[in-house]
C-alpha positions as CSV (number, residue, x, y, z in Angstrom):
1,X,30.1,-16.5,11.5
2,X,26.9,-18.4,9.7
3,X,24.6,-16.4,12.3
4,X,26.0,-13.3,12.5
5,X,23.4,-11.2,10.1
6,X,23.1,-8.1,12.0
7,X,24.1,-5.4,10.3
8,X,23.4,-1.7,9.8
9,X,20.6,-0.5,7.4
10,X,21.6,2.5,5.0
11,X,17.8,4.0,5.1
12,X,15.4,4.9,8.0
13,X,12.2,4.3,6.4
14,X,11.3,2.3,3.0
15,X,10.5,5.4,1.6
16,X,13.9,6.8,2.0
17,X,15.0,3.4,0.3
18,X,12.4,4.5,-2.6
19,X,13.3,8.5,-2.6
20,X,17.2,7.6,-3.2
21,X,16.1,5.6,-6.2
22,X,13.7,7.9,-7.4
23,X,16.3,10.9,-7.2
24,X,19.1,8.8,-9.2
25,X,16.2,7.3,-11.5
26,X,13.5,9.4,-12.1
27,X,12.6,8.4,-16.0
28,X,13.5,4.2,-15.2
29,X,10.9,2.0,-15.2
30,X,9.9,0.8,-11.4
31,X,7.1,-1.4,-12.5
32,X,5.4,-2.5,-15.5
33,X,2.7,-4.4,-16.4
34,X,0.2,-5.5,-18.9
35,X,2.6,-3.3,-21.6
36,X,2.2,-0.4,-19.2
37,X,5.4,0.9,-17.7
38,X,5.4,3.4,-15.0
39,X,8.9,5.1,-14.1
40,X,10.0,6.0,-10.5
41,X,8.7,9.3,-10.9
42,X,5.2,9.0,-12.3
43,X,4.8,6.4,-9.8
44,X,5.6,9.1,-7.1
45,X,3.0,10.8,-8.6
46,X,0.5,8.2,-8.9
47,X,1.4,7.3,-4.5
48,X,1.4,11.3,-3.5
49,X,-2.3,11.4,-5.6
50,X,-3.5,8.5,-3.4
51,X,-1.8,9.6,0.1
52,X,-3.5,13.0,-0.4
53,X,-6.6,11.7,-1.2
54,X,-6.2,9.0,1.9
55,X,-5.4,12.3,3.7
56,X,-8.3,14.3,2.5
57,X,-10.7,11.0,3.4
58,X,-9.3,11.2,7.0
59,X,-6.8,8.9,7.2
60,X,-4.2,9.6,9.5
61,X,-0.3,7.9,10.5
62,X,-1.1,4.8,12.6
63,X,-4.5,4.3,10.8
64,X,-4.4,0.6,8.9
65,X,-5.8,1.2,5.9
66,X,-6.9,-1.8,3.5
67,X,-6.5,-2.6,-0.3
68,X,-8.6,-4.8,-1.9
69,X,-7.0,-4.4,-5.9
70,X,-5.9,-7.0,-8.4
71,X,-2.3,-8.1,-8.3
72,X,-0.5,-5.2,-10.7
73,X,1.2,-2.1,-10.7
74,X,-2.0,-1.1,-8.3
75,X,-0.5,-3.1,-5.8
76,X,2.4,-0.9,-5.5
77,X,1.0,2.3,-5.7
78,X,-1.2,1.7,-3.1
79,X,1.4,0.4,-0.4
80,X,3.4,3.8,-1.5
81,X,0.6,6.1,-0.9
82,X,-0.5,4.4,2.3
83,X,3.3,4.2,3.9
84,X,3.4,8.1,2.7
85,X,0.7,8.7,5.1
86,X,2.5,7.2,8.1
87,X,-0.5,4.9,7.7
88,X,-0.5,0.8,7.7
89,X,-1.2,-1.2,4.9
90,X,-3.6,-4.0,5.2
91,X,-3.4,-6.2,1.4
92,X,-6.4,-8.3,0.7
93,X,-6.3,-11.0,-1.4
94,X,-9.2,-11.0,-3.8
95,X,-9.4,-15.1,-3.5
96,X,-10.4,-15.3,-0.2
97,X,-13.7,-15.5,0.9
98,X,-16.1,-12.4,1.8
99,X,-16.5,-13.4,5.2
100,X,-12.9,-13.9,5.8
101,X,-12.3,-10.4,4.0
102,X,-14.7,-8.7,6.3
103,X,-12.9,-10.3,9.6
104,X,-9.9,-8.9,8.2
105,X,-11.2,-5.2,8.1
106,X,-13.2,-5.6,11.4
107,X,-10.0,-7.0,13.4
108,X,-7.5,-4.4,11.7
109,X,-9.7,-1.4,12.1
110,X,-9.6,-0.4,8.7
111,X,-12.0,2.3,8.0
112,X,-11.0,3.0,4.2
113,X,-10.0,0.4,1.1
114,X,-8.5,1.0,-1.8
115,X,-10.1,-0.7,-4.5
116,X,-10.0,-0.6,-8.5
117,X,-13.3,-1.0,-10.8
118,X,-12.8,-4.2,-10.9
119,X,-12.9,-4.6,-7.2
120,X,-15.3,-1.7,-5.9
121,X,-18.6,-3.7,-6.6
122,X,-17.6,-6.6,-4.0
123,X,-15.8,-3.9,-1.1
124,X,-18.5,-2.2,-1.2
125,X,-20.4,-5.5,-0.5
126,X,-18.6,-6.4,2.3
127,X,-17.5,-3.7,4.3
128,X,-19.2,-0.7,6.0
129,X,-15.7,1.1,4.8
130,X,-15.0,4.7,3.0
131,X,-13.8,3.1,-0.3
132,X,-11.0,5.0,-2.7
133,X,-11.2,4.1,-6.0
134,X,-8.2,4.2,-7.2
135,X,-8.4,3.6,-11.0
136,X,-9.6,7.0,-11.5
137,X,-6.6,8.3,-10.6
138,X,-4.4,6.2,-12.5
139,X,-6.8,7.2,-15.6
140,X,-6.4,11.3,-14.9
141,X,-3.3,13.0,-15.9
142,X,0.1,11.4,-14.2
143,X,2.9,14.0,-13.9
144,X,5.9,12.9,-12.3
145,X,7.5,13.9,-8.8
146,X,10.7,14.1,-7.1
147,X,9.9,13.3,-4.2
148,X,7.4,11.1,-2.1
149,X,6.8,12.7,1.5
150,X,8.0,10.3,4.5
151,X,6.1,9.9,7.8
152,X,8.0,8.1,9.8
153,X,6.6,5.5,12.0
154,X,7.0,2.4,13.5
155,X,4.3,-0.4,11.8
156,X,4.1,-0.7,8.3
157,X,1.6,-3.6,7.6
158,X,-0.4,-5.9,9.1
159,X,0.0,-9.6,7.2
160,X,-2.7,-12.2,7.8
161,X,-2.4,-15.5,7.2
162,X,-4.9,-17.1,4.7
163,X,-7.4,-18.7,8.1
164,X,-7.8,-22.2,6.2
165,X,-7.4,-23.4,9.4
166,X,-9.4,-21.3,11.5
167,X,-9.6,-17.6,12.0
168,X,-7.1,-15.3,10.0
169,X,-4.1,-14.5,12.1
170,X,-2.9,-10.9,11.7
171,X,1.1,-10.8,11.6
172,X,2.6,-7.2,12.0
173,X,5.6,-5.8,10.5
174,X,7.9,-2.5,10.9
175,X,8.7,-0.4,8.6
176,X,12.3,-1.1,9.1
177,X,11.5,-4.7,8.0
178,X,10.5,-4.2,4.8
179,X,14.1,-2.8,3.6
């Protein structure tokens, strides 16, 4: 019994996983941060703003898409607008080096990156990427929505490991696996 873990998943897609909890919680808080609080809702808003604008940059389901923002309520808005794309989400952590950062986009592909003002002066160093600055849409107007499209697809991210002792390795993972 200690190894039997299979079991059935109630959702299809994370974003079915979110849409359930946005349509039983629309005014709740989903994240908050630095005194900030962003309900299901708004934060809907916020991921539909950034998946049409992904959309509108070219972006399309399968692309891997990268995200190069400090670790906040950015974070999550960006891994909702990319998986509402059908698009995979590539996070880079802003304490790695630039050249390791720049092997990361060239071995995933990535031809856009999401970055914040605090981040857009050293993406745009690095990488020949389309960049999406995201912080001016988190500064415009945020209505709320009731619910966040859903392309379903198979990858979801692409998780490399930090390459302290070599080259980063790129790990990926289903969309399924992050429920």
């Amino acid at each position: 019994r200690f190894n039997n873990t299979e079991h059935d998943f109630p959702y299809d897609d994370v974003l079915d996983a979110f849409n359930t909890n946005l349509v039983k919680n629309p005014d709740k808080d989903l994240v908050t941060y630095m005194n900030r609080s962003y309900t299901y809702g708004e934060s809907a808003f916020i991921a539909d703003k950034i998946a049409k604008s992904l959309t509108d940059l070219g972006v399309e389901s399968g692309n891997c898409v990268g995200f190069l923002v400090p670790r906040s309520e950015l974070y999550i808005f960006s891994v909702l607008g990319i998986l509402s794309v059908g698009s995979v989400f590539v996070p880079l952590d802003d304490g790695l080096p630039n050249e390791r950062l720049s092997y990361i986009l060239g071995d995933s592909d990535c031809k856009v990156v999401i970055v914040s003002d605090e981040t857009y002066n050293r993406a745009d160093e690095i990488s020949d990427c389309v960049l999406l600055n995201i912080s001016n849409i988190i500064n415009e107007d945020i209505g709320s929505l009731e619910y966040l499209p859903v392309v379903y697809d198979d990858l979801a991210c692409i998780l490399y490991t930090s390459g302290t002792t070599g080259v980063p390795k790129g790990v990926k993972n289903t969309r399924k696996s992050l429920i």
